[in-house]
C-alpha positions in Angstrom: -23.9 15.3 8.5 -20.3 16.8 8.3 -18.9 17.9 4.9 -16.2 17.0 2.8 -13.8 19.7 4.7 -15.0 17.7 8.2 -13.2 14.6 6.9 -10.2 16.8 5.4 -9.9 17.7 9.2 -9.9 14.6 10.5 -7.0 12.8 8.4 -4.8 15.5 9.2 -3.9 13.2 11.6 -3.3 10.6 9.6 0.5 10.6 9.3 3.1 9.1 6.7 5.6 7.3 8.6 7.6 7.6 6.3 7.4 10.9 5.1 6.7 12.1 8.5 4.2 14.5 7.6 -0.2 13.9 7.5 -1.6 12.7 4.4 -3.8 15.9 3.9 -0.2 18.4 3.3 1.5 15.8 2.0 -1.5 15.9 -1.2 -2.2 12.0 -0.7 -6.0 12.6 -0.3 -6.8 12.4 -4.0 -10.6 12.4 -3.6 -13.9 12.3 -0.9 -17.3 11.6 -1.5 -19.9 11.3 1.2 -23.4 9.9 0.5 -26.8 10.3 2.0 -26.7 7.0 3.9 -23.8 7.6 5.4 -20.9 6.0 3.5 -18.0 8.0 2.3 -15.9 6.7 -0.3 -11.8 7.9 0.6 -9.1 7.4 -2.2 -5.4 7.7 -1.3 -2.9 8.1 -3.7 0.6 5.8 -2.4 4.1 6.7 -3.5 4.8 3.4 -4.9 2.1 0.5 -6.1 3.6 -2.1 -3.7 3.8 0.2 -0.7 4.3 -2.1 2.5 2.9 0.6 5.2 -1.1 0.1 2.9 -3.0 -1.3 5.6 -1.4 1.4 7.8 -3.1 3.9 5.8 -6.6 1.8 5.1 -6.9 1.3 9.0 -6.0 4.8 9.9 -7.8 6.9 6.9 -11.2 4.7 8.0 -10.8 4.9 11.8 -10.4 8.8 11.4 -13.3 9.6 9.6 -15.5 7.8 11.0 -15.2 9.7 13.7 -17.0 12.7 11.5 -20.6 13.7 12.7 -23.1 11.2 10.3 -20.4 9.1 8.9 -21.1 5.5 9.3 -19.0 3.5 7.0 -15.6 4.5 5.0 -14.6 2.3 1.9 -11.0 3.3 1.4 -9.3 3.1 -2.0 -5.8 3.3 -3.8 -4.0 4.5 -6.1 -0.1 6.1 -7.3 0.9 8.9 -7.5 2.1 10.0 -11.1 5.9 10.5 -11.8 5.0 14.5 -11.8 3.7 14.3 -9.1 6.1 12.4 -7.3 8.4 15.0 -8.4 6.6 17.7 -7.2 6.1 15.6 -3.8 10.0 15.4 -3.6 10.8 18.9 -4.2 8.3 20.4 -1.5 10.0 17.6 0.5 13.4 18.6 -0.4 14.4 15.1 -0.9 17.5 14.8 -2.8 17.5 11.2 -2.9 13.9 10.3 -3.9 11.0 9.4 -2.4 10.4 5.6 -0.6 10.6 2.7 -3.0 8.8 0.2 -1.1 11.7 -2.1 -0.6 9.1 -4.3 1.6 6.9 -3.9 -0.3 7.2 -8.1 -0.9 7.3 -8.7 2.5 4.0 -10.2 3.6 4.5 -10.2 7.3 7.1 -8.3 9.6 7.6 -9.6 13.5 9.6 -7.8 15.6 11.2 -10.2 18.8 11.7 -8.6 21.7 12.0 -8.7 25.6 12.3 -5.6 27.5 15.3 -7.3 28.8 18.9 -9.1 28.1 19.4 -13.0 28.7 15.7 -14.4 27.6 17.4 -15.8 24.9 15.7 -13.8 22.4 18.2 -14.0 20.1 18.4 -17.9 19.8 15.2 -18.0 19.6 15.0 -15.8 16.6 17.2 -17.6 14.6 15.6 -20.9 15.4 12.2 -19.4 14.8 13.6 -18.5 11.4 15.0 -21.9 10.9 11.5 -23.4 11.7 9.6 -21.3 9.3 12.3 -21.9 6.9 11.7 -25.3 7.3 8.0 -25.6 7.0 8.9 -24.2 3.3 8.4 -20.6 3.9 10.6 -17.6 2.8 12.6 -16.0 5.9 14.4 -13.2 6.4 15.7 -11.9 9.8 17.2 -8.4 10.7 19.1 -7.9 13.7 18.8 -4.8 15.1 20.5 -6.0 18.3 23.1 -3.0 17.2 25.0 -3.1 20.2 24.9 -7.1 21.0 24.6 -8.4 17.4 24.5 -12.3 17.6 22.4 -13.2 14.4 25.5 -13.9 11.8 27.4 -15.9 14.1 24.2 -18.2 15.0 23.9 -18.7 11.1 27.9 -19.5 10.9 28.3 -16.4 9.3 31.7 -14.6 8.9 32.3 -11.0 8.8 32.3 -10.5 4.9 29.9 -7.7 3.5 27.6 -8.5 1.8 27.0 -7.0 -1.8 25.2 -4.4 -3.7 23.2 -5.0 -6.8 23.7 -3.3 -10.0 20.6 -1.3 -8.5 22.8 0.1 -5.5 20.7 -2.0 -3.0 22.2 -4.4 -0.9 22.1 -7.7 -1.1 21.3 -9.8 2.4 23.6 -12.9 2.9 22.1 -16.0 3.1 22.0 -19.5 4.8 20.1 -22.3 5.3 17.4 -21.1 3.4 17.1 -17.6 5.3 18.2 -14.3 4.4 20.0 -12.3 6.9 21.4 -9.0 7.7 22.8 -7.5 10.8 25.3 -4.7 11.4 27.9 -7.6 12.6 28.5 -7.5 8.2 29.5 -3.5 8.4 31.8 -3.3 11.4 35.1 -5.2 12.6 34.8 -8.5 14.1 33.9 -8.6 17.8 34.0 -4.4 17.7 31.9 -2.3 20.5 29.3 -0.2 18.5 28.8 2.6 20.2 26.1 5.0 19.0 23.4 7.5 20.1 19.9 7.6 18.7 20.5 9.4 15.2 23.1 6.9 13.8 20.9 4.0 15.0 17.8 5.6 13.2 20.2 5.8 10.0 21.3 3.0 10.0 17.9 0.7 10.6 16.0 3.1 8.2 19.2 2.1 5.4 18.7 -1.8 6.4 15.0 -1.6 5.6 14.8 1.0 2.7 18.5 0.2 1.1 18.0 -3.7 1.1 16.9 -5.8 -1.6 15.0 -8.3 0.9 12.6 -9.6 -1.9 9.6 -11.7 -1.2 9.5 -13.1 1.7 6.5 -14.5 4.0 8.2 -13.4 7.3 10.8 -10.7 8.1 11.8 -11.4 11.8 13.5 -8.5 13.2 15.1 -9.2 16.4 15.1 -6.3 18.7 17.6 -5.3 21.6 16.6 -5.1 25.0 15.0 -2.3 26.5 12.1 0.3 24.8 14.6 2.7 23.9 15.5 4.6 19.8 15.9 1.2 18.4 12.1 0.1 19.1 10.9 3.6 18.6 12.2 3.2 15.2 11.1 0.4 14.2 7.6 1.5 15.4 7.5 4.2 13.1 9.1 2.6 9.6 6.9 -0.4 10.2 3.6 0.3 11.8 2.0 -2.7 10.0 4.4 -5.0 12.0 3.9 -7.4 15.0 5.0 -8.0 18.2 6.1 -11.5 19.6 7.4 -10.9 23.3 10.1 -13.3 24.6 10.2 -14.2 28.4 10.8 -16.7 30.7 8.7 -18.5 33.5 10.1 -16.0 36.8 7.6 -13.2 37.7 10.4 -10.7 37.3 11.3 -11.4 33.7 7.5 -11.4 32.9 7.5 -8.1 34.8 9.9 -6.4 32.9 8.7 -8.1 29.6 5.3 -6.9 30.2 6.8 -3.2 30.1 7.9 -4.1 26.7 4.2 -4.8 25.9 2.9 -1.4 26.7 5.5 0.1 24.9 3.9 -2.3 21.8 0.7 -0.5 22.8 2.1 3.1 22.9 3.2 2.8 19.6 -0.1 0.9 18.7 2.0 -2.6 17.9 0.1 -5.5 17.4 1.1 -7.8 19.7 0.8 -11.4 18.2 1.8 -13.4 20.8 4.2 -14.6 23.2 7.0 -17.4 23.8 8.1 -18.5 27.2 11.8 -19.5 27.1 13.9 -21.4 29.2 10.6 -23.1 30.6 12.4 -26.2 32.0 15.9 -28.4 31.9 14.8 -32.1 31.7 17.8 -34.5 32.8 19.0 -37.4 30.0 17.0 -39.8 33.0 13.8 -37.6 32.5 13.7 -35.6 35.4 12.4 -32.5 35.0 13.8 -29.2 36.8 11.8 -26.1 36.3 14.8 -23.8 37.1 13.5 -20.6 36.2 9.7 -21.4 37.8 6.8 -22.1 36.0 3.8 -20.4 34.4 5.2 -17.4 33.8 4.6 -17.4 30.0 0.8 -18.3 30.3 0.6 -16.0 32.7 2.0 -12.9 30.7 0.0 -14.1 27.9 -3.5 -14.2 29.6 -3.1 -10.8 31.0 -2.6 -9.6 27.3 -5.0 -11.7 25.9 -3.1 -13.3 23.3 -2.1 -16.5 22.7 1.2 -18.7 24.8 2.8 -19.6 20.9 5.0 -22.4 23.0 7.0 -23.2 26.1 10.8 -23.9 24.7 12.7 -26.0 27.6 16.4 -25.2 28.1 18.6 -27.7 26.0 22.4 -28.2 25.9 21.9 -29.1 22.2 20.4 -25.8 21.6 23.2 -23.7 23.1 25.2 -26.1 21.0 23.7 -25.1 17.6 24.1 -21.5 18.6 28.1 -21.8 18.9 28.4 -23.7 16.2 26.2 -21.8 13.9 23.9 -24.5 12.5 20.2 -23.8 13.8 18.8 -25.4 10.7 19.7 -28.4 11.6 16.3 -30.2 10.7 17.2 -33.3 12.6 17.4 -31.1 16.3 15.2 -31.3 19.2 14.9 -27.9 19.1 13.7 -27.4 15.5 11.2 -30.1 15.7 9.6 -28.5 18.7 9.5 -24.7 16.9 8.0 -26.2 13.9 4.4 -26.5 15.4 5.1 -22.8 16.7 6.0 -21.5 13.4 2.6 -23.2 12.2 0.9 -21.4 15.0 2.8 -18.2 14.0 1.9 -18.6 10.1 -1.5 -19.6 10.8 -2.2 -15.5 12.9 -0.6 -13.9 10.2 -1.7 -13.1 6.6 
């Protein structure tokens, strides 16, 4: 059977994303035992009690040593780090500002929207989505990290004022209709071209999920920009506990290019939860039914990854309507009251 120093091995390759660096140098493997039948007991020590990247670290401290000659089960355990040793963590780190404060830590599930491409309607259907949740009484946030095409405050009827900073120096997400929101669209002038490279984008999506007071919530909804470029890299590495709902609609060359948005969920080992097929159909005021970008395309995408179709959402004038007008809460549209049995579906797969 291996020895203690076999496991110590192994989670060398367990990595902090937030710190960047593997548990073992980082001093987070507090203690190892391995016993005769097989079972070793792992205990962690976390920066902060209410760390949001746990599971990360439960899933990837078992899988790892496991993989040690005789080792059949892992039980993993927590616990904090003490303010010395935080200290001492922080100087090796040469962190002047601290270390990570868990500021999701109250967030029980993060889904990150995307589409591999512009024009799904990924963006509507995040803000709806976040309307439906909202409305089946749960507790909404949405980020969007669109950077360059930022839509989210104007869907909500949002202005341009910034939003403000606690007494703690966090800041404070706008709100309305029941869902908290922030978006870069707060920090720049109205209708301005943001134009960035990787290492500003990295900054500034690491400040709106470490600097903001998001609070509890049951769902953050992050809606991503197109492509599988530095924004969704990002992501992938502040919030590896996240999931993945992919956006397309019904034509074989959105779900092509959507389906290269999976794989890049895979690369960066993404769960993906599921996945919503958009624009699936325009039905007249008469009741005829035009399927103008094709059919089957959704179901088809999500049979190949073996997850579920969360809904087909038809094209509707009323819901390009809400959009301009910035009222996707409206509880008494079409829209909402077809999202609501997806955001059922979507509560129902997550914790």
């Amino acid at each position: 059977m291996g020895t203690r120093d076999d496991v110590m091995k192994a989670l060398e390759v367990v990595i902090d994303p937030e710190l960047h660096q593997n548990i073992v140098e980082l001093g987070m493997v507090r203690s190892i035992e391995l016993h005769a039948d097989g079972v070793a007991d792992i205990m962690v020590s976390l920066t902060t009690a209410g760390c949001p990247i746990r599971n990360h670290f439960q899933t990837s401290v078992a899988q790892e040593a496991r993989k040690v000659e005789g080792v059949t089960h892992v039980n993993v355990s927590f616990d904090v780090l003490s303010d010395q040793e935080k200290g001492a963590l922080q100087h090796k780190l040469g962190r002047s500002n601290g270390l990570p404060t868990g500021a999701l830590a109250q967030v029980a599930n993060v889904i990150c929207v995307g589409s591999g491409k512009g024009g799904v309607g990924k963006s509507t259907l995040t803000a709806n989505l976040a309307a439906a949740l909202a409305a089946e009484g749960r507790r909404v946030g949405v980020l969007d990290a669109d950077v360059w095409g930022y839509s989210i405050p104007r869907m909500f009827g949002l202005g341009s004022d910034r939003p403000p900073v606690s007494p703690q120096r966090k800041i404070l997400p706008m709100e309305a209709g029941g869902v908290k929101i922030m978006s870069i669209g707060f920090f720049v002038a109205e209708d301005s071209a943001v134009v960035w490279r990787g290492p500003m984008l990295h900054k500034a999506l690491t400040q709106f999920l470490e600097d903001v007071d998001w609070g509890t919530l049951d769902f953050l909804l992050i809606d991503l920009p197109p492509g599988t470029g530095d924004v969704s890299m990002t992501l992938a590495q502040l919030l590896p506990q996240a999931k993945f709902l992919i956006v397309t609609t019904p034509q074989p060359t959105a779900q092509k290019v959507a389906r290269r948005s999976a794989e890049m969920a895979h690369k960066v080992s993404l769960e993906i939860a599921a996945v919503v097929e958009n624009m699936s159909g325009f039905t007249t005021p008469d009741g005829e039914r035009y399927p103008i970008f094709g059919e089957g395309g959704g179901q088809e995408l999500a049979d190949e990854l073996d997850v579920p179709l969360l809904g087909k959402v038809p094209l509707t004038i009323a819901l390009r309507e809400q959009a301009d007008a910035g009222i996707p809460w409206s509880r008494w549209a079409p829209t909402i009251r077809r999202l609501r049995p997806r955001a059922r579906s979507l509560a129902a797969s997550s914790r």
